[in-house]
Every structure is written in C-alpha cells, then in structure tokens.
C-alpha positions as a Markdown table, in Angstrom:
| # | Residue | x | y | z |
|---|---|---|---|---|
| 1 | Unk | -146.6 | 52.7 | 198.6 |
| 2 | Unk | -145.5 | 54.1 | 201.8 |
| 3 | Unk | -147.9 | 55.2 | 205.0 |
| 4 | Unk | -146.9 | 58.7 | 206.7 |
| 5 | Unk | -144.5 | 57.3 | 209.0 |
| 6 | Unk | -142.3 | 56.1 | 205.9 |
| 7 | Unk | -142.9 | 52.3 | 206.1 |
| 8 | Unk | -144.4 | 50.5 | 203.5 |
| 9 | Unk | -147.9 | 50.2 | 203.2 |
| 10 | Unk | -149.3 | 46.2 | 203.8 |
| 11 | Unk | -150.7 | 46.0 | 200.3 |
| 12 | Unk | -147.5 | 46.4 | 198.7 |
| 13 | Unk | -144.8 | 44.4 | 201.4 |
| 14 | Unk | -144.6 | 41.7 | 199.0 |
| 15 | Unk | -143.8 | 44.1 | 196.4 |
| 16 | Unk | -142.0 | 46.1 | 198.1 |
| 17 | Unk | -139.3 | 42.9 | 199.0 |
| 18 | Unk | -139.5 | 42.3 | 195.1 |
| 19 | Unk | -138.5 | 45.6 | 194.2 |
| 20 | Unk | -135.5 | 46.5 | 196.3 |
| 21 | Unk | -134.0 | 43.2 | 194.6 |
| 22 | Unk | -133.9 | 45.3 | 191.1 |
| 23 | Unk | -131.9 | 48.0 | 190.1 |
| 24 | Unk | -133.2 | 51.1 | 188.6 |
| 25 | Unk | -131.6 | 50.4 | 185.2 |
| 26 | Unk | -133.7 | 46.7 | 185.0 |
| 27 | Unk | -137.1 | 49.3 | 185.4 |
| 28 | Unk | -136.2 | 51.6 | 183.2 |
| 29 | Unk | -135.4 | 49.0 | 180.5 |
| 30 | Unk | -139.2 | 47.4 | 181.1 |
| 31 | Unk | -140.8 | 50.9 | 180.9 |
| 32 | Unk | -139.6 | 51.3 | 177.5 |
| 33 | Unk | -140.3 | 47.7 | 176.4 |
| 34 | Unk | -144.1 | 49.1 | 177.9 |
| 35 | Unk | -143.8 | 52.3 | 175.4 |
| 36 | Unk | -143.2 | 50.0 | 172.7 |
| 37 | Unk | -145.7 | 47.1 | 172.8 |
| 38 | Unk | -147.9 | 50.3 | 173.0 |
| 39 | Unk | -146.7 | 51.5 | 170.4 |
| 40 | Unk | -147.1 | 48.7 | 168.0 |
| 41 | Unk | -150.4 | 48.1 | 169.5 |
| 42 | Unk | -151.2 | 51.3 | 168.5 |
| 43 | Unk | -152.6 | 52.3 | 171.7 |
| 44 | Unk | -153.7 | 56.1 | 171.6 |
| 45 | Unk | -155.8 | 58.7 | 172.8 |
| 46 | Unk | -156.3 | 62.3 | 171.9 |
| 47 | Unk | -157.0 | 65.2 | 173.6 |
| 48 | Unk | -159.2 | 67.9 | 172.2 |
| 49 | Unk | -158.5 | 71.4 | 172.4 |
| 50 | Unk | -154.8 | 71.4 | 173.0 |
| 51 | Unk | -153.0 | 72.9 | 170.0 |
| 52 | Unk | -151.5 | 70.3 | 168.6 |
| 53 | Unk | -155.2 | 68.2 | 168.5 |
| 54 | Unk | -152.2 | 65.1 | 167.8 |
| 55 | Unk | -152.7 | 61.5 | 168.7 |
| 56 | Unk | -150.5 | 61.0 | 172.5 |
| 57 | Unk | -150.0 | 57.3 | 173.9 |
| 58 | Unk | -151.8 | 56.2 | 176.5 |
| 59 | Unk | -149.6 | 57.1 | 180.1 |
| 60 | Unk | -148.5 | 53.9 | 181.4 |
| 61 | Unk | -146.9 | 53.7 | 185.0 |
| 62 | Unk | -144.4 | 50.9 | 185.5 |
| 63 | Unk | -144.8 | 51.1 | 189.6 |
| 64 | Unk | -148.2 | 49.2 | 190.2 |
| 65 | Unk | -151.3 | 50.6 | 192.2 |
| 66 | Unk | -151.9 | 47.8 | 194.8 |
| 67 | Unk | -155.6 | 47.5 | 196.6 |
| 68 | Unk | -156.0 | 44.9 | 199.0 |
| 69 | Unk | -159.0 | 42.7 | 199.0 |
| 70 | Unk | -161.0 | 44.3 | 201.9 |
| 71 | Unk | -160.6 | 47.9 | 200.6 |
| 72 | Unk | -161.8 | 46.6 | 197.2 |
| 73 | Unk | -164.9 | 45.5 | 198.5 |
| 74 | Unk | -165.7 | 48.2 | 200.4 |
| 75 | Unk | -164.7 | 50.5 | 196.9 |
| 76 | Unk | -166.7 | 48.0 | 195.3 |
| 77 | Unk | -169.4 | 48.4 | 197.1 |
| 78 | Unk | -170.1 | 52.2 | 197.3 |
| 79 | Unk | -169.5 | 52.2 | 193.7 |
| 80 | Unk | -172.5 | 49.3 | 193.1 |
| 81 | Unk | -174.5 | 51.8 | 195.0 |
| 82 | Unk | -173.8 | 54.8 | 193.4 |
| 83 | Unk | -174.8 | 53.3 | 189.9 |
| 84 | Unk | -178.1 | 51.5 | 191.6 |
| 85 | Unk | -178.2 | 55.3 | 192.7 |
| 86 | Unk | -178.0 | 57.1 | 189.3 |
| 87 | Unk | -180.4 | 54.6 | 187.7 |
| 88 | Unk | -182.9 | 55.4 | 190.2 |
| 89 | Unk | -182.6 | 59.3 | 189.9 |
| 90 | Unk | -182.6 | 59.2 | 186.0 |
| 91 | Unk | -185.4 | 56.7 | 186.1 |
| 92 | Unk | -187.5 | 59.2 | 188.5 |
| 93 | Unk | -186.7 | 62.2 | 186.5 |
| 94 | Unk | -187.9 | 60.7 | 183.1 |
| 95 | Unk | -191.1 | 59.8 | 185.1 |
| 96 | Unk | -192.9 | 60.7 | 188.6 |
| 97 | Unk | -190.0 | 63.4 | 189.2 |
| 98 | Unk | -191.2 | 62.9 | 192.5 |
| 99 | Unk | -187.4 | 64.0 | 194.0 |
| 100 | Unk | -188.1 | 67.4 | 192.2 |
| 101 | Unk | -191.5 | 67.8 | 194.1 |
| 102 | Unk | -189.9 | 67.0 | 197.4 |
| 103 | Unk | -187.9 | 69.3 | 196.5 |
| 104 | Unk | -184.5 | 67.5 | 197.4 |
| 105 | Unk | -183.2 | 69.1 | 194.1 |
| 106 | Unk | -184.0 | 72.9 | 192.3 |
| 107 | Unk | -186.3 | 72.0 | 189.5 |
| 108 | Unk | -185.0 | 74.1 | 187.0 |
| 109 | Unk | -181.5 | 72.4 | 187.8 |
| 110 | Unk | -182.8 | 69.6 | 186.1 |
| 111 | Unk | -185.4 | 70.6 | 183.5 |
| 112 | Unk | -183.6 | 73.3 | 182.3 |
| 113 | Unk | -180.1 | 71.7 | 182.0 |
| 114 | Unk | -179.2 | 70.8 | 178.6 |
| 115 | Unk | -178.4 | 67.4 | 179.1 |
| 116 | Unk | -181.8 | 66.5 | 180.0 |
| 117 | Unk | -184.1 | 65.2 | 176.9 |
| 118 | Unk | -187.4 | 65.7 | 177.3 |
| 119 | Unk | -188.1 | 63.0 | 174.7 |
| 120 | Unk | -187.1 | 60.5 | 176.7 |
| 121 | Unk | -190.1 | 61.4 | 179.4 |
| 122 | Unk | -192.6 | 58.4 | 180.2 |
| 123 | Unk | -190.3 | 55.7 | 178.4 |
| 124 | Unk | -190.1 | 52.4 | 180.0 |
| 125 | Unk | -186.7 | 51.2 | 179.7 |
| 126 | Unk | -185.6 | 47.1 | 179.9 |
| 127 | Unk | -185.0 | 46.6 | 183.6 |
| 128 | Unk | -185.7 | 50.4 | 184.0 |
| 129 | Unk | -181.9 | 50.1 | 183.4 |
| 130 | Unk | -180.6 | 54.1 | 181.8 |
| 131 | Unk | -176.5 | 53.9 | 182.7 |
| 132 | Unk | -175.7 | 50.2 | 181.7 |
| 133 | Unk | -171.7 | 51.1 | 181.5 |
| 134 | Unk | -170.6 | 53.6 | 184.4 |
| 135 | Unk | -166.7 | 55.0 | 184.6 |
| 136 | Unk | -166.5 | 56.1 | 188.8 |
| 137 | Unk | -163.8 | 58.1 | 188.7 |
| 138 | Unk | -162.5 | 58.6 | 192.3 |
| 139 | Unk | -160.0 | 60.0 | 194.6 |
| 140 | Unk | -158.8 | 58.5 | 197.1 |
| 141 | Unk | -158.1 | 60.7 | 200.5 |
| 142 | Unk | -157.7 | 57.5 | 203.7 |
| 143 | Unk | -157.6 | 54.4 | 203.8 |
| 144 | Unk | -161.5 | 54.0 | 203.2 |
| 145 | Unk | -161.9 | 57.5 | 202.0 |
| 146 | Unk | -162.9 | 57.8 | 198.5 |
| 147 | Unk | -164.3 | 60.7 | 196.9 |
| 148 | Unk | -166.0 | 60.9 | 193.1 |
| 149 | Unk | -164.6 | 63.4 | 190.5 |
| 150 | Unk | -167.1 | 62.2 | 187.5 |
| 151 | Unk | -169.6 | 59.8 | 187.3 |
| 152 | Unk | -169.5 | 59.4 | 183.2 |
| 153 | Unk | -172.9 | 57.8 | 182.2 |
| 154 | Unk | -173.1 | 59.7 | 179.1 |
| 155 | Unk | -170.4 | 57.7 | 176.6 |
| 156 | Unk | -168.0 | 56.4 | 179.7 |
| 157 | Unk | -164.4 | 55.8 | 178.2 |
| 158 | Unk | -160.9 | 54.3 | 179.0 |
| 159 | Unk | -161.6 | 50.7 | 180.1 |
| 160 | Unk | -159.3 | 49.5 | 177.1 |
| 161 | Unk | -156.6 | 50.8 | 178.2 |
| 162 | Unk | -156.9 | 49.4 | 181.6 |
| 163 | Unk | -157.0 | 45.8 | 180.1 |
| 164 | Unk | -154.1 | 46.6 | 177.6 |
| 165 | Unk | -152.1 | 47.9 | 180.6 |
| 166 | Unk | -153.1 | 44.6 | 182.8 |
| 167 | Unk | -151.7 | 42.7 | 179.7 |
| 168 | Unk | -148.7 | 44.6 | 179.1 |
| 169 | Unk | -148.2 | 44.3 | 183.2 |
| 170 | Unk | -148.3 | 40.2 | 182.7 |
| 171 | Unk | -145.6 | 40.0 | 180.0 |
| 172 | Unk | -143.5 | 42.7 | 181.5 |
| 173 | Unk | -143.5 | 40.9 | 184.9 |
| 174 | Unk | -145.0 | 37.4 | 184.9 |
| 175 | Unk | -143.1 | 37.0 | 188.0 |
| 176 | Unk | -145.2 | 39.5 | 190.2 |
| 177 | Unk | -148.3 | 37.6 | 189.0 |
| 178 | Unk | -147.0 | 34.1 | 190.3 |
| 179 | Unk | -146.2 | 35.2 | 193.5 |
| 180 | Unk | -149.6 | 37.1 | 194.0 |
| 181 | Unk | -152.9 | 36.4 | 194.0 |
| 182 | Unk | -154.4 | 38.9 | 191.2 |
| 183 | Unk | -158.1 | 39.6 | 191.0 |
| 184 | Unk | -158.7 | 38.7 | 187.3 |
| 185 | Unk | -160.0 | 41.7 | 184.7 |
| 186 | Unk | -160.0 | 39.6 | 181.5 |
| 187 | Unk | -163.4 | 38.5 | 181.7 |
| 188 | Unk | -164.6 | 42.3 | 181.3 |
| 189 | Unk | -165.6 | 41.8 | 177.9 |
| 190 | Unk | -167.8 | 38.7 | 178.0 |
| 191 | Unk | -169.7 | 40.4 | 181.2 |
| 192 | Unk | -170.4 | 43.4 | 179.2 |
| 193 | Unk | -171.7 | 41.6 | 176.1 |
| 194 | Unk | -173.9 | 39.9 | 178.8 |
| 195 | Unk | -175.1 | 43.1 | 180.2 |
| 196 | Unk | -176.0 | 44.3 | 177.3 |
| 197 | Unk | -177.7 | 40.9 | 176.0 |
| 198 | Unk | -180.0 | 41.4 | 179.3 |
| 199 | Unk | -181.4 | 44.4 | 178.4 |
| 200 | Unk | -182.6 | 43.1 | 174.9 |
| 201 | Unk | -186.3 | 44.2 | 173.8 |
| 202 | Unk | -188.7 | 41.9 | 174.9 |
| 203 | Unk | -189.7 | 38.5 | 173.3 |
| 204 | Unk | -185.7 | 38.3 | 171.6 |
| 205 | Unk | -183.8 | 35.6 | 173.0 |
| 206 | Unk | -180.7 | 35.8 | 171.1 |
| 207 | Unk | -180.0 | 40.1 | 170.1 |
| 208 | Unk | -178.0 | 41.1 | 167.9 |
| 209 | Unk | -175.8 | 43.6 | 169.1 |
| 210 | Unk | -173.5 | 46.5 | 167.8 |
| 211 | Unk | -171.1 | 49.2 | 168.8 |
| 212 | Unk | -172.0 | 52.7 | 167.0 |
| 213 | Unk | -168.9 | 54.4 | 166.8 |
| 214 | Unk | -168.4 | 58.1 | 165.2 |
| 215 | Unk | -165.6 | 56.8 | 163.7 |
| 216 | Unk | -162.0 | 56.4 | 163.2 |
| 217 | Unk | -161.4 | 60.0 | 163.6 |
| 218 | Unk | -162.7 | 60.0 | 167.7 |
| 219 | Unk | -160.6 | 59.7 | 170.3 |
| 220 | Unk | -161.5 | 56.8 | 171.7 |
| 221 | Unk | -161.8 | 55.1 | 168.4 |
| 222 | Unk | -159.1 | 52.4 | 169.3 |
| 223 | Unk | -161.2 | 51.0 | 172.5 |
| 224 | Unk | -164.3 | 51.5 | 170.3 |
| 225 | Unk | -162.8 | 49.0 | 168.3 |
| 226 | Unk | -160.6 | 46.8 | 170.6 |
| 227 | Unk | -164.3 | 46.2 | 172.6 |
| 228 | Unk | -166.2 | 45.8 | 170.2 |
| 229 | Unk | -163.5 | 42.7 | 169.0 |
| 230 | Unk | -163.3 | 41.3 | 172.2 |
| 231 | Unk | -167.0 | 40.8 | 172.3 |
| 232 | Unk | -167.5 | 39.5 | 169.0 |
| 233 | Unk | -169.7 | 41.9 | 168.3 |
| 234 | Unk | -169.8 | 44.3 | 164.7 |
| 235 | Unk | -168.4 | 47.8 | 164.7 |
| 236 | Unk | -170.6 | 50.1 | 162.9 |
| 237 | Unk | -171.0 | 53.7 | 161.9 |
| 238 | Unk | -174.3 | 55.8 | 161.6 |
| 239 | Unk | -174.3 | 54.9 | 157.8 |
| 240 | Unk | -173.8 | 51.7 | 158.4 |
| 241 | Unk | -177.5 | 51.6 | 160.0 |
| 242 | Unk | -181.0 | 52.7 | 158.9 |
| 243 | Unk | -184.9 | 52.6 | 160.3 |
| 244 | Unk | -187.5 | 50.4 | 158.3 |
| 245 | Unk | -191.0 | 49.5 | 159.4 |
| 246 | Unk | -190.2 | 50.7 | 162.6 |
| 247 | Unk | -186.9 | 48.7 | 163.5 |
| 248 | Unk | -183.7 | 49.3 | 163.1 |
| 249 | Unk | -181.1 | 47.5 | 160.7 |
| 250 | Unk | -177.5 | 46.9 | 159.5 |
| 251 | Unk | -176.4 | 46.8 | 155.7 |
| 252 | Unk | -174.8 | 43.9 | 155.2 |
| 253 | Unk | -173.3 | 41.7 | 152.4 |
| 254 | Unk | -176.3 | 39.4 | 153.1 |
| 255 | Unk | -178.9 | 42.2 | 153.3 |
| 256 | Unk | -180.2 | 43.6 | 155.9 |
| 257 | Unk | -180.2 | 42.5 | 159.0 |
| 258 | Unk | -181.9 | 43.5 | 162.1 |
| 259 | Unk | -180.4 | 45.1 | 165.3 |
| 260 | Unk | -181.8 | 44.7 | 169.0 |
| 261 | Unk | -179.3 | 46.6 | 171.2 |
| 262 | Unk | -177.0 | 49.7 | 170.3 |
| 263 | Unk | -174.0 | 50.1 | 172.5 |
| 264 | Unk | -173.4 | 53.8 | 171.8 |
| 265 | Unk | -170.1 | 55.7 | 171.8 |
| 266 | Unk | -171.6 | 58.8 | 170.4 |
| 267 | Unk | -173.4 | 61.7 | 171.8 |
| 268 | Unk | -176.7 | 62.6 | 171.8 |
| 269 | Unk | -177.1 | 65.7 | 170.1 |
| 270 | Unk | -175.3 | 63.7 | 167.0 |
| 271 | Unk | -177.5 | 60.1 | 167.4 |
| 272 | Unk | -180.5 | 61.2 | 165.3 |
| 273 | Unk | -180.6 | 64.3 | 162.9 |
| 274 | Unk | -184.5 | 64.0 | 162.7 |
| 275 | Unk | -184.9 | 64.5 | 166.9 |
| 276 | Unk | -182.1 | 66.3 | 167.5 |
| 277 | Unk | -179.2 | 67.9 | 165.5 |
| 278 | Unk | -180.4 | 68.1 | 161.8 |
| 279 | Unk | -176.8 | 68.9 | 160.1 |
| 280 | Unk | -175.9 | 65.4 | 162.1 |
| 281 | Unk | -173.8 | 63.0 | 160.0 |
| 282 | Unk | -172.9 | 60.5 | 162.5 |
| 283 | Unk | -175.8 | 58.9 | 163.7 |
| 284 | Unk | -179.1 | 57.4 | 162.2 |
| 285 | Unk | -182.4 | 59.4 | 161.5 |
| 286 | Unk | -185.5 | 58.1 | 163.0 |
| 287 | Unk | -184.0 | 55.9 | 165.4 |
| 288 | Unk | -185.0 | 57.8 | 168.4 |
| 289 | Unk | -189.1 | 56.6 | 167.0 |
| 290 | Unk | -187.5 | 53.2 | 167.8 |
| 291 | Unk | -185.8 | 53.5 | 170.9 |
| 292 | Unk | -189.7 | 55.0 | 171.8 |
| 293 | Unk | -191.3 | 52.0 | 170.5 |
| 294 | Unk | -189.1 | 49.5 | 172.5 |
| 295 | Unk | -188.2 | 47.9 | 169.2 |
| 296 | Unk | -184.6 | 48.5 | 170.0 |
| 297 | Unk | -182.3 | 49.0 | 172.8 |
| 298 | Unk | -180.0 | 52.1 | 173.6 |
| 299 | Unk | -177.0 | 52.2 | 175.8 |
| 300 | Unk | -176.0 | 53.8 | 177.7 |
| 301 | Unk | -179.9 | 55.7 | 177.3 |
| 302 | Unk | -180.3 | 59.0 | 175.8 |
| 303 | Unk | -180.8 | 62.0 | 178.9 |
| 304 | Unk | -178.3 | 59.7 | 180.7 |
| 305 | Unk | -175.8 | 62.6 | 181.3 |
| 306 | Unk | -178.3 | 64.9 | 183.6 |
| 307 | Unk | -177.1 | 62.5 | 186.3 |
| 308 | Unk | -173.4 | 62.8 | 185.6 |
| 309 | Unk | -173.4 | 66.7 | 185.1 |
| 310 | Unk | -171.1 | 68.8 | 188.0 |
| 311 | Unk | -174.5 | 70.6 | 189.7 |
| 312 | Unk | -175.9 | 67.6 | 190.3 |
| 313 | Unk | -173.1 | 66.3 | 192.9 |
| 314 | Unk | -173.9 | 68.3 | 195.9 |
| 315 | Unk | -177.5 | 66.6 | 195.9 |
| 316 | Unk | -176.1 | 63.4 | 195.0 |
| 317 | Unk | -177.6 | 62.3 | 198.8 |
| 318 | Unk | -180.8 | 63.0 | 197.8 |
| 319 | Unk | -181.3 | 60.1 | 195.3 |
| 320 | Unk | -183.4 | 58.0 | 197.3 |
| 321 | Unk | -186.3 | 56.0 | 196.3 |
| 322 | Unk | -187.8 | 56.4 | 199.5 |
| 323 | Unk | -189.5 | 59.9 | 199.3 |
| 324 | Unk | -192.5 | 61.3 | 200.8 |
C-alpha cells in the first residue's frame, strides 16, 4: 500500500481514507466471517508431500491487492504476449523446430526433456492453439517491473479460488465496491467455455464439451468441479469416457454420447495407458489415436509443459517467429 517514502501508494488513496475510519477489531471480525463462508463452501486445497498430506483452506487476505488501470494494461499486455509466445515455440517444436536449428536453444534441452512427447510431432492443432488456459505467475519488483516465476501450460490451477475470494470480497465489503470502479472477473467462466468452443474439430458447430478430472481425491478437485458448474459443462472421470470407431464418447443414461473437446485437469503420463503409462487408471485408452485424427480436441495439448519447464526460461527471448 505504501511507496518508500511512507505515503500511500495512488491506487489505494481511496482505500486508504476507507480504512483509517475502521478499527482493527471491525477487520478482524470480517476475516473470520471470510474463514467461514470458506469453510462452508468447502473451499480447499492440498499440498503434496508435506507430512500431514491433509486438506488446508485456501489463504485468504482481508487487505486487498489494488492495480490501477494503466498498470493492468501494461500487465495485461506482456502477459497476452507471452502466451502468443509459448504457442508459437511449442507450435515450432512439434514441427519445423526451426528455433532448434538456429540454434537459439540447446537441442537436447528440448528433445531430451521429459516433458516433451514426441507423439505429438507433425500434429495440426485447431488454430495451432497448444496452451488454451495459461496461469502467469509473476512478481512484481517496480512499478512496471514484473518478473515470471511459472508459466503453468501443463494443467494451470487456482483460478477458483480467485473468483470465490472476489465473491467473498463483495459480501464482506459491498461498500468498497460502490465507491470504486472494479474491473469485473465474473464473466471468467463463460469466456473460457467460449475458448474452448473455438477450438472444436472442424465441421462441429455446437461441441460438446467436458472437464476430465482424476477425481475427487486431487487437489484441485474443488475448482475442477466449481468450473466445470459454472460453465455448464459435465464433469467426468477417465471411466466415465471410452474410444469407438475412432471418436471419443461419454456413458450416459441416454447412451452414449459423443465428445468434441476435453478440458483436461490430468497429466499426461496418466491421460492414455495405451500411449503412455500402462498401469494408468485415470485416463482413457486410445484416446491419444483421436486427439491424432482431429476427431477430438485436447486442452491444454499434450507436450504442452516443455514450454513451461524451469531450463526453458533463460531462452524464453528467443521464441520468435521470425528466424533465419
């Protein structure tokens, strides 16, 4: 809130006024009205590897983080770019690889990393399109000094729980949101479902789309299925799915009934057991033969995470479309 002289910064004056007019006892009362609507809402997360492997609520901070409309552009801007950016490398890489010939990155960087899948070489994707969901994580250093920590194109989570803390922000202080002029995040959900509508196979006008989740037992499992409510869409498990004739479909009370675009939350190694890992439970066999045949759509698209691993950041200037 405050610049390094002590005064407060001009995105948060307003607020700033608001909140010397209320004691510490009124915040600390609306903090742990937040803990319980998350509570009820069942709003959790779990961390893997820590000993106690137990379900924590999501962290909520009651004090706001306030970015003014020019330094959201410019935010917004750089991180446009950097996904037109990704797209283009992983694109390249799956075909021409004509940035490893220039050699603006170490071959063996990227055909020998683990999260590149060879099977995916010389497939056309739907708008050539591989990360349709991106989570930039950044850190800001200045005032229009951003830095990224993770690009997360493999399975990108935590969006959820930016809308359920916008929500819990509105009843909490409806006040703050009359006297300001908030940029609005509610219509998150129907964009998505129209991103991934655009990237349907070709010739169908009207997919059908699904969210393949591991399950209940994952720790995103709540925003697998608070999204997949919010777009109206069904919430499936691998067994939930199987490969016919060369398309994919979903078991349902009517029969079957045929799927055009997968919005995956699982990871690649588990999607098919007949492509990839064999003792895999979670995902569908044969649907990788699909995804080849263009008879379904995959997002984000398997091999997406070569982009997003660590190595590849210090040659993250080099993905340009424009090479020799």
């Amino acid at each position: 809130m405050l610049e390094p002289d002590g005064t407060v910064r001009m995105a948060y004056a307003q607020y700033g006024e608001w909140l010397d007019g209320v004691s510490k006892e009124f915040m600390i009362r609306k903090n742990d009205q937040a803990d319980m609507m998350f509570k009820r809402l069942g709003i959790t997360f779990t961390v893997y590897g820590d000993d106690s492997s137990t379900e924590r609520m999501i962290p909520f901070d009651i004090i706001p983080r306030i970015i003014d409309p020019n330094q959201w552009d410019y935010l917004s801007c750089g991180a446009i770019q950097r996904v037109d950016a990704l797209n283009a490398f992983l694109d390249d890489i799956y075909h021409d690889q004509a940035i490893l010939k220039a050699g603006r990155i170490p071959k063996e960087l990227v055909l020998n990393n683990d999260a590149f899948r060879p099977e995916m070489l010389d497939l056309d994707l739907p708008k050539r399109v591989y990360g349709h969901i991106a989570g930039v994580d950044l850190v800001c250093t200045g005032e229009r000094d951003f830095f990224v920590l993770e690009d997360n194109v493999r399975t990108p989570s935590g969006v959820s729980y930016m809308l359920e803390n916008r929500q819990t922000m509105m009843r909490l202080f409806p006040e703050l949101f009359s006297m300001n002029n908030i940029a609005p995040v509610e219509r998150f959900a129907s964009e998505l479902c129209a991103n991934l509508k655009s990237v349907a196979p070709l010739g169908v006008d009207d997919p059908t789309i699904v969210l393949l989740t591991p399950g209940r037992f994952n720790s995103a499992f709540f925003e697998h299925a608070f999204l997949a409510t919010e777009m109206g869409i069904e919430l499936v498990e691998g067994q939930d799915l199987f490969v016919n004739d060369g398309l994919v479909f979903m078991r349902t009370t009517e029969g079957p009934k045929r799927i055009d675009v997968i919005y995956r939350r699982i990871d690649d190694d588990f999607i098919d057991s007949l492509a990839f890992r064999s003792v895999s439970m979670l995902g569908v066999p044969g649907l990788l033969s699909v995804i080849r045949r263009g008879r379904v759509t995959f997002t984000n698209a398997i091999g997406t995470g070569v982009a997003d691993d660590k190595a590849m950041y210090v040659y993250s200037r080099s993905w340009d479309t424009e090479l020799p």
